[in-house]
N, CA, C and O atoms as a Maestro MAE file, in Angstrom:
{
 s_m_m2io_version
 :::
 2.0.0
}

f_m_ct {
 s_m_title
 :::
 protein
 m_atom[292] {
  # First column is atom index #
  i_m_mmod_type
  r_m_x_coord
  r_m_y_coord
  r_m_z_coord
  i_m_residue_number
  s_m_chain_name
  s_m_pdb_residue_name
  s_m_pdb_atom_name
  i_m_atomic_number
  :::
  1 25 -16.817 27.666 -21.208 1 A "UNK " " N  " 7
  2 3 -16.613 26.245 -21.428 1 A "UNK " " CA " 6
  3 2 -17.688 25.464 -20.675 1 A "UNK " " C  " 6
  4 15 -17.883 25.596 -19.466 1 A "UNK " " O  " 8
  5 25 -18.331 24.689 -21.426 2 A "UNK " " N  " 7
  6 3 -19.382 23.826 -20.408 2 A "UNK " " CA " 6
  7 2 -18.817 22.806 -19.816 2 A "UNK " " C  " 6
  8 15 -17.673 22.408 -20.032 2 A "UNK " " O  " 8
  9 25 -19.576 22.364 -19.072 3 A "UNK " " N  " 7
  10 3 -18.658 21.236 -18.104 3 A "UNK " " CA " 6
  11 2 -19.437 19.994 -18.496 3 A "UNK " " C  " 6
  12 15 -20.648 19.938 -18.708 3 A "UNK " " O  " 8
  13 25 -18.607 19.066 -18.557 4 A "UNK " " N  " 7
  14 3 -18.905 17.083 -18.590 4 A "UNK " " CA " 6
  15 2 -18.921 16.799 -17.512 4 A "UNK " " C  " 6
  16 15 -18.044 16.927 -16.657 4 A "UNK " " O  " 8
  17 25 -19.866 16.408 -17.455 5 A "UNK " " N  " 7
  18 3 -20.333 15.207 -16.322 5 A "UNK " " CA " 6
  19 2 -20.293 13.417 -16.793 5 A "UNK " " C  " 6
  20 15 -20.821 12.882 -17.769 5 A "UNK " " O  " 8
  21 25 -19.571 12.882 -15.834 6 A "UNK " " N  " 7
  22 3 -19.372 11.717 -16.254 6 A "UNK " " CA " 6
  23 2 -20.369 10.892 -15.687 6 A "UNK " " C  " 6
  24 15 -20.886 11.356 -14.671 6 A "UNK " " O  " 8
  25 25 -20.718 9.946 -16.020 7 A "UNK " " N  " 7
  26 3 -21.451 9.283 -15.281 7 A "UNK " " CA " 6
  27 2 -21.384 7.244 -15.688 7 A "UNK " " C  " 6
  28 15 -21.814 6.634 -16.667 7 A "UNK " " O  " 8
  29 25 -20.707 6.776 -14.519 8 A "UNK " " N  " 7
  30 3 -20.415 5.378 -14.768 8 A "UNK " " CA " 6
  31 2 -21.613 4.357 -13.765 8 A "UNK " " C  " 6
  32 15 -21.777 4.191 -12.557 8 A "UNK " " O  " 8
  33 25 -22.263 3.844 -14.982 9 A "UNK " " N  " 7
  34 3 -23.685 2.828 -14.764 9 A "UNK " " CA " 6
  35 2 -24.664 3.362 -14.896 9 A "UNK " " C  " 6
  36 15 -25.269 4.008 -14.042 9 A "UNK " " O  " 8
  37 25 -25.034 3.119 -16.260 10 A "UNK " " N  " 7
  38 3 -26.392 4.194 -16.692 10 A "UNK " " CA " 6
  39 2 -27.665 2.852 -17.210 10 A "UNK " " C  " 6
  40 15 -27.986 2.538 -18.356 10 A "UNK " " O  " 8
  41 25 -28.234 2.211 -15.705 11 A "UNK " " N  " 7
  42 3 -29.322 1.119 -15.476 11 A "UNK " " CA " 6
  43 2 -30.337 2.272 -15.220 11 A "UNK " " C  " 6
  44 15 -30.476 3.338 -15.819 11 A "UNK " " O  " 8
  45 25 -30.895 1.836 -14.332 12 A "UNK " " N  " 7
  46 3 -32.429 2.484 -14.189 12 A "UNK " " CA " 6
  47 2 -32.182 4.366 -13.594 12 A "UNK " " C  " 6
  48 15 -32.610 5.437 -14.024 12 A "UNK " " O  " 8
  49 25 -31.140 3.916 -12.250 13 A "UNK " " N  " 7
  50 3 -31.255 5.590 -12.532 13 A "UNK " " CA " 6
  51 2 -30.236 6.087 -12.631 13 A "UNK " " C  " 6
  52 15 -30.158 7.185 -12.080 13 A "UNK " " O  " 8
  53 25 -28.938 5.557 -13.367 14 A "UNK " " N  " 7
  54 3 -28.080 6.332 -14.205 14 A "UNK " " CA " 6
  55 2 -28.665 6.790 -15.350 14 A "UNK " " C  " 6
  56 15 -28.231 7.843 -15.817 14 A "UNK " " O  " 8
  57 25 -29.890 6.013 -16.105 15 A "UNK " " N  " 7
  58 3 -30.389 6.420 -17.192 15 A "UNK " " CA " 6
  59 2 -31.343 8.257 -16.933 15 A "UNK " " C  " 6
  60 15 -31.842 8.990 -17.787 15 A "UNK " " O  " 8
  61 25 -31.265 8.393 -15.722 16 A "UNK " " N  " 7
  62 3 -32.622 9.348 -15.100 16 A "UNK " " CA " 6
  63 2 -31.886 10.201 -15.350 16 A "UNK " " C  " 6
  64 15 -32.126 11.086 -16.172 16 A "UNK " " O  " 8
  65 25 -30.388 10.053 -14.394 17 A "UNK " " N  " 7
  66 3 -29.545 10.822 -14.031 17 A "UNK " " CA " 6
  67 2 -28.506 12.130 -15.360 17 A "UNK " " C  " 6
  68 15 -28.020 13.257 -15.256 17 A "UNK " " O  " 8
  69 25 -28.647 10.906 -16.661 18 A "UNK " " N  " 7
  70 3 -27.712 11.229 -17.569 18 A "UNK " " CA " 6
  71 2 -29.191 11.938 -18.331 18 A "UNK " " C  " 6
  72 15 -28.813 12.937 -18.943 18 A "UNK " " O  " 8
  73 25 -30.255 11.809 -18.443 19 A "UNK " " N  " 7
  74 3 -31.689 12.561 -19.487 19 A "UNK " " CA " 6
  75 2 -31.379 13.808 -18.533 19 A "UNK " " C  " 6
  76 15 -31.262 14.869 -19.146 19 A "UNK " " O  " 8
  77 25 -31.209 13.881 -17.001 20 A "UNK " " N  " 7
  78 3 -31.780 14.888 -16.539 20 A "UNK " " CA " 6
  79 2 -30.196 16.292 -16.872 20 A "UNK " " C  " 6
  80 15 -30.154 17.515 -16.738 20 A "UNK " " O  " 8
  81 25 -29.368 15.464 -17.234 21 A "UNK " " N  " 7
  82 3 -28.430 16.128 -16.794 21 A "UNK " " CA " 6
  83 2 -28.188 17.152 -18.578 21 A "UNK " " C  " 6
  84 15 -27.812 18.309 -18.769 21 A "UNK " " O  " 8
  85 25 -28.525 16.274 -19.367 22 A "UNK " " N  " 7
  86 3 -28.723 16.278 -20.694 22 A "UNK " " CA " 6
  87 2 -29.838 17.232 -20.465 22 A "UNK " " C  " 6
  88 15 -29.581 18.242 -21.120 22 A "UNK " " O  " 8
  89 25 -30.624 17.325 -20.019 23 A "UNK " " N  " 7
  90 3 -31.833 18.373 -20.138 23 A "UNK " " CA " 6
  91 2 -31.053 19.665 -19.671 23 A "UNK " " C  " 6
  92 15 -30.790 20.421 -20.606 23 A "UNK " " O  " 8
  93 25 -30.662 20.046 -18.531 24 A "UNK " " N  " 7
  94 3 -29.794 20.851 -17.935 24 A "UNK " " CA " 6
  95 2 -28.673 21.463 -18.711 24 A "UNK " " C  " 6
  96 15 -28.081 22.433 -18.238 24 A "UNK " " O  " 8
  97 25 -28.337 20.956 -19.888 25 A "UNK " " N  " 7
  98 3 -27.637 21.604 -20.836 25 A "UNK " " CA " 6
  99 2 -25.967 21.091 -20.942 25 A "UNK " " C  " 6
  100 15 -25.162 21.398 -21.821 25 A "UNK " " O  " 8
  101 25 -25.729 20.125 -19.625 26 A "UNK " " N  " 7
  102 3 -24.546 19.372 -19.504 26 A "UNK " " CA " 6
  103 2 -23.941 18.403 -20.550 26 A "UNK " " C  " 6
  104 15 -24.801 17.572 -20.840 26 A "UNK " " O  " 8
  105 25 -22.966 18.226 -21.121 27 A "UNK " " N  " 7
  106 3 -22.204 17.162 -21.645 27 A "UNK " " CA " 6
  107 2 -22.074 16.654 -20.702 27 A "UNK " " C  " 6
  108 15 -21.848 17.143 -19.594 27 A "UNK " " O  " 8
  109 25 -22.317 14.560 -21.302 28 A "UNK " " N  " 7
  110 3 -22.037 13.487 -20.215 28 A "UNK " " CA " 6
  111 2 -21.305 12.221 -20.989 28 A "UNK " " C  " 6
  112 15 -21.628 12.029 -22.161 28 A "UNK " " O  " 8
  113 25 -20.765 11.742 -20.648 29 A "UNK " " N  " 7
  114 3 -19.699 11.167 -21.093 29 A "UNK " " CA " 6
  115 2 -20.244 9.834 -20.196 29 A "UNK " " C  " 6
  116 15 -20.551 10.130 -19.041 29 A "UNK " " O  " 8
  117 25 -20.395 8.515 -20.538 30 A "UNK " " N  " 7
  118 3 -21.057 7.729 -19.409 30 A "UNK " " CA " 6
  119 2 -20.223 6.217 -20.115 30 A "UNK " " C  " 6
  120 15 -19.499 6.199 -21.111 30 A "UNK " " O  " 8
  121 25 -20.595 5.084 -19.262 31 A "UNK " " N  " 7
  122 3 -19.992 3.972 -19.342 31 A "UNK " " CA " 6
  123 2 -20.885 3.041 -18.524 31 A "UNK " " C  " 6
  124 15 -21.350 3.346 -17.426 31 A "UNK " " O  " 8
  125 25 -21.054 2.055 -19.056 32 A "UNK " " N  " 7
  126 3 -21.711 1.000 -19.083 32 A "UNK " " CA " 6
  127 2 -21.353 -0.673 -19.332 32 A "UNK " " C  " 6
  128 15 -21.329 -0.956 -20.530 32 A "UNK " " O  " 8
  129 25 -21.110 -1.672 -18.526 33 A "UNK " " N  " 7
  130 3 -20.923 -2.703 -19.373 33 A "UNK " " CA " 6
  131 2 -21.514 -3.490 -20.329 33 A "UNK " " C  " 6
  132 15 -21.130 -4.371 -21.097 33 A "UNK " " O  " 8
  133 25 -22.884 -2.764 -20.000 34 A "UNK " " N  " 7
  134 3 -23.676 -3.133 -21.177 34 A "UNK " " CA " 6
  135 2 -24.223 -2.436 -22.373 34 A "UNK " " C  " 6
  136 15 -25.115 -1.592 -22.286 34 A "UNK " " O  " 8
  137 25 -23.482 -2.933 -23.872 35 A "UNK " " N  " 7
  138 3 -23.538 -1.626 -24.762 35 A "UNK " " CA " 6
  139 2 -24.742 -1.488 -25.369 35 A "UNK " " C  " 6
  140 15 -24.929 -0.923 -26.447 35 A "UNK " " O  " 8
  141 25 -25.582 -2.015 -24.664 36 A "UNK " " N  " 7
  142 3 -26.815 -1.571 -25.342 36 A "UNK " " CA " 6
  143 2 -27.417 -0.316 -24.858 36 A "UNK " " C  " 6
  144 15 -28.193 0.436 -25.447 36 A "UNK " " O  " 8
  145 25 -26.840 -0.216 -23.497 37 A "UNK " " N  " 7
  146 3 -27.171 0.994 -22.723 37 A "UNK " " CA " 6
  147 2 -25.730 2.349 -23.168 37 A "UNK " " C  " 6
  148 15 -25.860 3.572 -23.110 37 A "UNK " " O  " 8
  149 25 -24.809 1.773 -23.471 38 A "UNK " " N  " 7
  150 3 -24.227 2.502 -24.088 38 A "UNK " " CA " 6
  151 2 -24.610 3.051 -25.475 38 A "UNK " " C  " 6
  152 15 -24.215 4.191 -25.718 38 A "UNK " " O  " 8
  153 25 -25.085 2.620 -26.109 39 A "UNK " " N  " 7
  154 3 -25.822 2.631 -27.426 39 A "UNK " " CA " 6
  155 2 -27.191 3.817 -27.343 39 A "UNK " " C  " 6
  156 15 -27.555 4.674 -28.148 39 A "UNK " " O  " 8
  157 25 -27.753 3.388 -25.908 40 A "UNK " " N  " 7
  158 3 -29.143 4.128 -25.590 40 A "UNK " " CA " 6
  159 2 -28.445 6.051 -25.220 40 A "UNK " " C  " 6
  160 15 -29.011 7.097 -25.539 40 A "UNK " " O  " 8
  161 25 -26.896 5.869 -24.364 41 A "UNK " " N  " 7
  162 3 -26.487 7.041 -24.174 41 A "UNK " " CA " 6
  163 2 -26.505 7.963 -25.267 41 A "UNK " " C  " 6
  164 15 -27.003 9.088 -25.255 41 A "UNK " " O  " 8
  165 25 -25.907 7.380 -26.232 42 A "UNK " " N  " 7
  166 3 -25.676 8.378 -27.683 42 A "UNK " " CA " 6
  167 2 -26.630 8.346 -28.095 42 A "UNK " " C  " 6
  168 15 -26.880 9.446 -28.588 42 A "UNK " " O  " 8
  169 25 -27.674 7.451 -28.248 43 A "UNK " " N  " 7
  170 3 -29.026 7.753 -28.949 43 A "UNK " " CA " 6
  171 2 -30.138 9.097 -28.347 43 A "UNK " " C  " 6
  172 15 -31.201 9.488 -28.829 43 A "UNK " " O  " 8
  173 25 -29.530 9.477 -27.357 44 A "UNK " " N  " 7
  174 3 -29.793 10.537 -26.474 44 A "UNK " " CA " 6
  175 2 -29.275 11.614 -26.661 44 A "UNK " " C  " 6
  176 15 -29.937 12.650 -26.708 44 A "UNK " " O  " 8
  177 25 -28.116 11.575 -26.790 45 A "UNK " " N  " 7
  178 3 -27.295 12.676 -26.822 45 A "UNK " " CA " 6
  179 2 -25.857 13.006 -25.885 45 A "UNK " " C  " 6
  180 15 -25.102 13.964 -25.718 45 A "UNK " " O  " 8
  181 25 -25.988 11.551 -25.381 46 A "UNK " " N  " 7
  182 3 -24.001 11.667 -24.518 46 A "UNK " " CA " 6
  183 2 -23.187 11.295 -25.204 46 A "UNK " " C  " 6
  184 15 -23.392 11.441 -26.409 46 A "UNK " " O  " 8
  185 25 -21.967 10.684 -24.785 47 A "UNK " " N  " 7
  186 3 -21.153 10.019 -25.298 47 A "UNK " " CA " 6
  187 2 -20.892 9.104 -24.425 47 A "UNK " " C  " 6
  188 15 -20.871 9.115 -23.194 47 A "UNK " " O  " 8
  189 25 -20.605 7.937 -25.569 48 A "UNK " " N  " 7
  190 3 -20.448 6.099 -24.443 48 A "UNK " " CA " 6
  191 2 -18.782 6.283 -24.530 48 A "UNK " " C  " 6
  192 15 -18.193 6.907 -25.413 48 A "UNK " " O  " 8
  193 25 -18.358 5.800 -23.744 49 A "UNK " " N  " 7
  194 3 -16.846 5.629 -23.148 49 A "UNK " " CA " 6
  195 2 -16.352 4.237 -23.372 49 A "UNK " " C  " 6
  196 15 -16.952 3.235 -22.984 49 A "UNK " " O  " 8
  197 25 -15.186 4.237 -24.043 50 A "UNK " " N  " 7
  198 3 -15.108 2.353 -24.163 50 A "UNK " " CA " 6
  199 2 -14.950 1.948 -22.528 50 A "UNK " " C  " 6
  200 15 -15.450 0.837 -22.351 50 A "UNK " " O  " 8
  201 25 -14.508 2.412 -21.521 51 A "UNK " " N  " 7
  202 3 -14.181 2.259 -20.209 51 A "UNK " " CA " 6
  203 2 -14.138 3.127 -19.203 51 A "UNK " " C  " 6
  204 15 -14.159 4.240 -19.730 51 A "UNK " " O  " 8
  205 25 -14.084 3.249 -17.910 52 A "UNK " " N  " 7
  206 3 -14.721 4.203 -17.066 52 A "UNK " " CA " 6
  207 2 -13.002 4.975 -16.845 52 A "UNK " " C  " 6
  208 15 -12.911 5.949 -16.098 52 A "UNK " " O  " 8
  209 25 -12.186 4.621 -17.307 53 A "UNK " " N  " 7
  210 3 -10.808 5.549 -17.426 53 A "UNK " " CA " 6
  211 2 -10.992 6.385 -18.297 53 A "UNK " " C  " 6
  212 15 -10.466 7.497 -18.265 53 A "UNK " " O  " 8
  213 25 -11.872 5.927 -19.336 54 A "UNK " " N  " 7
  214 3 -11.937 7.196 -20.283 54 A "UNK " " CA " 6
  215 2 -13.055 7.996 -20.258 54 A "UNK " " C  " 6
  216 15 -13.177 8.722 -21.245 54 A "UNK " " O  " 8
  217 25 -14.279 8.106 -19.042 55 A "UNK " " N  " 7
  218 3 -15.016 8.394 -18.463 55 A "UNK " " CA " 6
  219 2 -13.954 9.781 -18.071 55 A "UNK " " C  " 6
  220 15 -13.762 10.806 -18.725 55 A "UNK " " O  " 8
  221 25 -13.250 9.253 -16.455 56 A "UNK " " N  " 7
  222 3 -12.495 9.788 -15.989 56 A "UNK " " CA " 6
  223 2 -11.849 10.628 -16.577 56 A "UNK " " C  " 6
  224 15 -12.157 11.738 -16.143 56 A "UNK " " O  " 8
  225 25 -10.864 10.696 -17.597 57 A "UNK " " N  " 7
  226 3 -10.293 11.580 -18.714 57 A "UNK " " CA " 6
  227 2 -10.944 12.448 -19.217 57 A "UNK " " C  " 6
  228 15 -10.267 13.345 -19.721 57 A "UNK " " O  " 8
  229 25 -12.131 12.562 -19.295 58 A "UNK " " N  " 7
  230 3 -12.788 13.409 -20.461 58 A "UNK " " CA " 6
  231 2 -13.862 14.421 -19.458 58 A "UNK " " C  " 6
  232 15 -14.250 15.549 -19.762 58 A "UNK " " O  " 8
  233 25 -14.130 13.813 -18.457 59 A "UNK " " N  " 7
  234 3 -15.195 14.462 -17.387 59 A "UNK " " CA " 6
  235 2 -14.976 15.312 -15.957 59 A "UNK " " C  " 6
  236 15 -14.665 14.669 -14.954 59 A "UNK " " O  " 8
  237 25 -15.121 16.570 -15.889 60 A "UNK " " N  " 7
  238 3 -14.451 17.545 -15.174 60 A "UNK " " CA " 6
  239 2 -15.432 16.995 -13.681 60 A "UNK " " C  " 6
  240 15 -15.014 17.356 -12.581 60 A "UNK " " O  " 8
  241 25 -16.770 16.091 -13.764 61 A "UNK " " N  " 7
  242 3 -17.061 15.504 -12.057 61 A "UNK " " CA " 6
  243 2 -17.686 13.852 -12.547 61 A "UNK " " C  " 6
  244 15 -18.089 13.594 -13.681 61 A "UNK " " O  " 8
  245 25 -17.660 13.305 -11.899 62 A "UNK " " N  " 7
  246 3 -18.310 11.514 -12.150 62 A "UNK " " CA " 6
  247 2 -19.293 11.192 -11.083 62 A "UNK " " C  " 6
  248 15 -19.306 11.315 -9.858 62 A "UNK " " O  " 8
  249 25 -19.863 10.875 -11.710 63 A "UNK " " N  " 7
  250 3 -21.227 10.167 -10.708 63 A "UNK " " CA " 6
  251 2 -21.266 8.666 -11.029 63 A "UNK " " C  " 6
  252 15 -21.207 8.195 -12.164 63 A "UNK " " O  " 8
  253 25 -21.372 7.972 -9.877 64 A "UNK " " N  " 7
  254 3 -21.228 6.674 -10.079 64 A "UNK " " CA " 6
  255 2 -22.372 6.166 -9.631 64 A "UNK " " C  " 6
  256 15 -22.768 6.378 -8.485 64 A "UNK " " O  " 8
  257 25 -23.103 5.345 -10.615 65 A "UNK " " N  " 7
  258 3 -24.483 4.727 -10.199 65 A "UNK " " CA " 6
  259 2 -24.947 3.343 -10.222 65 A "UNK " " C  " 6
  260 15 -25.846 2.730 -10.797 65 A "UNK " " O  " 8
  261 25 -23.576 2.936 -8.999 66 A "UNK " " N  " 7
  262 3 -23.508 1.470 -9.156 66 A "UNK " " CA " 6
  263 2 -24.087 0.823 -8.153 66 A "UNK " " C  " 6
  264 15 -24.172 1.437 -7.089 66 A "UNK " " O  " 8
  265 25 -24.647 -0.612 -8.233 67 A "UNK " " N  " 7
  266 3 -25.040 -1.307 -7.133 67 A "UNK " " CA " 6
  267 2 -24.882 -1.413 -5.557 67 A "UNK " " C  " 6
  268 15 -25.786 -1.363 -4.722 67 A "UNK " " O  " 8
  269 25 -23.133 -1.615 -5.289 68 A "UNK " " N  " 7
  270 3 -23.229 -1.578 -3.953 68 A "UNK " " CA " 6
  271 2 -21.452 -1.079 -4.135 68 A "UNK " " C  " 6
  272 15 -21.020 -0.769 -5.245 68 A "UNK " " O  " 8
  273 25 -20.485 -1.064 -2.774 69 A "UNK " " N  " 7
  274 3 -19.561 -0.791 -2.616 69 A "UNK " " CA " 6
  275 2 -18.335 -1.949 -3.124 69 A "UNK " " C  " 6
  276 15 -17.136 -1.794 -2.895 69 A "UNK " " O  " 8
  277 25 -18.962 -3.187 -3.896 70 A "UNK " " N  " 7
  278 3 -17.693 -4.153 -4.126 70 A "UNK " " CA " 6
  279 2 -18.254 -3.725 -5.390 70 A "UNK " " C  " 6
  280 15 -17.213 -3.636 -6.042 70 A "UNK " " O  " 8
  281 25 -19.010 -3.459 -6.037 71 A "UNK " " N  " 7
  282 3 -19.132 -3.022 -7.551 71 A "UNK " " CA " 6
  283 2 -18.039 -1.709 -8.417 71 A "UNK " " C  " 6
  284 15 -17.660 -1.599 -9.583 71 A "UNK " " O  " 8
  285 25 -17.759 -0.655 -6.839 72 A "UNK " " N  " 7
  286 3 -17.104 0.441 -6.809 72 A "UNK " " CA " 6
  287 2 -15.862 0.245 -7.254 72 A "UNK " " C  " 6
  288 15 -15.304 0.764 -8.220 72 A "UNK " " O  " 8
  289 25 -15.248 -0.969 -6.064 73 A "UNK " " N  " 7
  290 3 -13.994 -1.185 -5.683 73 A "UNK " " CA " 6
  291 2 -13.680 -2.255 -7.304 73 A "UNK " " C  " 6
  292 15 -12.577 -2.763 -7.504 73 A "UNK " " O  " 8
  :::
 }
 m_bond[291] {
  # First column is bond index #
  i_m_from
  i_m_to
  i_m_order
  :::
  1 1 2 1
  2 2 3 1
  3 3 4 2
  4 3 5 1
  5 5 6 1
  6 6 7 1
  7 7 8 2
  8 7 9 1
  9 9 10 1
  10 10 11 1
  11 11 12 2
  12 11 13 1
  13 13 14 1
  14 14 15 1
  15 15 16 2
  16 15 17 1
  17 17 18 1
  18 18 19 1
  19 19 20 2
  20 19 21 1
  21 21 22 1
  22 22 23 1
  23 23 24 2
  24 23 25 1
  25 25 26 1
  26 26 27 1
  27 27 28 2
  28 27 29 1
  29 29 30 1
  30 30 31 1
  31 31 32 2
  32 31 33 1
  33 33 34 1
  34 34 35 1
  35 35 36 2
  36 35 37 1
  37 37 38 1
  38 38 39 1
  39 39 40 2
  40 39 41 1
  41 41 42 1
  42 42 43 1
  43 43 44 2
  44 43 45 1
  45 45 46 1
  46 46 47 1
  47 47 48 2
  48 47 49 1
  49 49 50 1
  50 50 51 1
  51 51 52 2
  52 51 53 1
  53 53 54 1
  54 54 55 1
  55 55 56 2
  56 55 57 1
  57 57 58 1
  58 58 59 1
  59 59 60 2
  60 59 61 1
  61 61 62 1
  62 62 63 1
  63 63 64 2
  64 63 65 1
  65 65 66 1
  66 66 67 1
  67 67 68 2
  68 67 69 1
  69 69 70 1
  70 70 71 1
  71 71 72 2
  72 71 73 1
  73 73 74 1
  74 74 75 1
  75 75 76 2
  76 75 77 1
  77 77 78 1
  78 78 79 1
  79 79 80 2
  80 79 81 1
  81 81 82 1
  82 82 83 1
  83 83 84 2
  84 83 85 1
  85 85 86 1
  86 86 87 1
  87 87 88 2
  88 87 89 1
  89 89 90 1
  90 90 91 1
  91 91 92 2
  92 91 93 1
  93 93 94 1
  94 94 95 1
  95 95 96 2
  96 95 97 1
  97 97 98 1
  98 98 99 1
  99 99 100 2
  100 99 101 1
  101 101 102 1
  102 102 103 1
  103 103 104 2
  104 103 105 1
  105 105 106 1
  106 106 107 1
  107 107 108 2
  108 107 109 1
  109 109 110 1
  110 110 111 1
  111 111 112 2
  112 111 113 1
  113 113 114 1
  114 114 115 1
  115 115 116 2
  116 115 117 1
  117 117 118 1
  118 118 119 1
  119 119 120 2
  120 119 121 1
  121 121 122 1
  122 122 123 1
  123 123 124 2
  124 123 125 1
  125 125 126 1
  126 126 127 1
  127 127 128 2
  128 127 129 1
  129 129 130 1
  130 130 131 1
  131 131 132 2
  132 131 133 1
  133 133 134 1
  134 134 135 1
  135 135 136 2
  136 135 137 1
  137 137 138 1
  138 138 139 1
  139 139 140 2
  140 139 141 1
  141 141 142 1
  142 142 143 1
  143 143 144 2
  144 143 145 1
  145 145 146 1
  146 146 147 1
  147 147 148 2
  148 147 149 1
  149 149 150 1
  150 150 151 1
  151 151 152 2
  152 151 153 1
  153 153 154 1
  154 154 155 1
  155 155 156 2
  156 155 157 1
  157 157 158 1
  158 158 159 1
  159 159 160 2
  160 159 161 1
  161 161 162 1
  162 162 163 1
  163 163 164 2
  164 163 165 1
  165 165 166 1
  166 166 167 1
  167 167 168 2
  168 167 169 1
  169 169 170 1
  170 170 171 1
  171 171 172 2
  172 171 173 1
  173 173 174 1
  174 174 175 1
  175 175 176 2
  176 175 177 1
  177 177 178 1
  178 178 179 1
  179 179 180 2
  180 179 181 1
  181 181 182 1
  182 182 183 1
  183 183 184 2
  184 183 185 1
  185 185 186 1
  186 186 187 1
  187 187 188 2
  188 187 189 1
  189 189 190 1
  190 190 191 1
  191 191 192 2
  192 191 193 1
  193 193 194 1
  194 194 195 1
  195 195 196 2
  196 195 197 1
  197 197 198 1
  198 198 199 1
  199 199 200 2
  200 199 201 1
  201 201 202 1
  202 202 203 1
  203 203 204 2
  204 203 205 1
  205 205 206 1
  206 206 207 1
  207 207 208 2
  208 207 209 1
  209 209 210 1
  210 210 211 1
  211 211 212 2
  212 211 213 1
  213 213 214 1
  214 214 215 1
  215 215 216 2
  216 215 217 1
  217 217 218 1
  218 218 219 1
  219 219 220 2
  220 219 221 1
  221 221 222 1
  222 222 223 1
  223 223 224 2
  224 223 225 1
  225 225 226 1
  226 226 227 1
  227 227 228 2
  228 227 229 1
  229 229 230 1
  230 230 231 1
  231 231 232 2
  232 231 233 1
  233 233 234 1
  234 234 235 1
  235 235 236 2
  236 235 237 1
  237 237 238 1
  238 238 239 1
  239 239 240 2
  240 239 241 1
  241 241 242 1
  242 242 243 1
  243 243 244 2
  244 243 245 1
  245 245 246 1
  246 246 247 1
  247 247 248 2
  248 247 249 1
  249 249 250 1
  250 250 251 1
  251 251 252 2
  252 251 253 1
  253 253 254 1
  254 254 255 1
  255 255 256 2
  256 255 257 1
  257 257 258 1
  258 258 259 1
  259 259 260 2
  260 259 261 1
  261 261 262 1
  262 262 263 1
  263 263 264 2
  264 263 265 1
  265 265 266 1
  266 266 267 1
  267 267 268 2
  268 267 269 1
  269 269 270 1
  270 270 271 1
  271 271 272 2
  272 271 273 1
  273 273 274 1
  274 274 275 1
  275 275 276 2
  276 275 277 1
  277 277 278 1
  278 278 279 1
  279 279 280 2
  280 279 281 1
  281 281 282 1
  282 282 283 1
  283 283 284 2
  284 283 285 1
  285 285 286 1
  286 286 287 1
  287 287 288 2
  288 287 289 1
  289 289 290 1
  290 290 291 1
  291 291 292 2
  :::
 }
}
């Protein structure tokens, strides 16, 4: 079984993070509030998440590649 990697905020280097992980042979499951970058995920080869719960659901680890710690919370 391969493993999903989730990955919530795919800007400059969630975008690095989700090509590199995609190169590596991983399913990534990612989320974005902006669907253009959600749009850019699948045009790649992940899958966009309507929300980072369904990130969570579908992804056996999550990487979060957000701004600062009130972005988290």
């Amino acid at each position: 079984m391969q493993e999903t990697i989730g990955v919530i905020g795919i800007g400059l280097v969630g975008t690095a993070l989700v090509e590199n992980l995609l190169a590596g042979g991983f399913d990534v499951v990612g989320f974005d509030i902006s669907e253009e970058k959600r749009k850019y995920l699948e045009h790649i080869g992940g899958w966009a998440a309507s929300n980072p719960q369904h990130v969570a659901a579908q992804a056996t680890r999550i990487i979060l590649s957000l701004w600062n710690t009130d972005v988290v919370r």
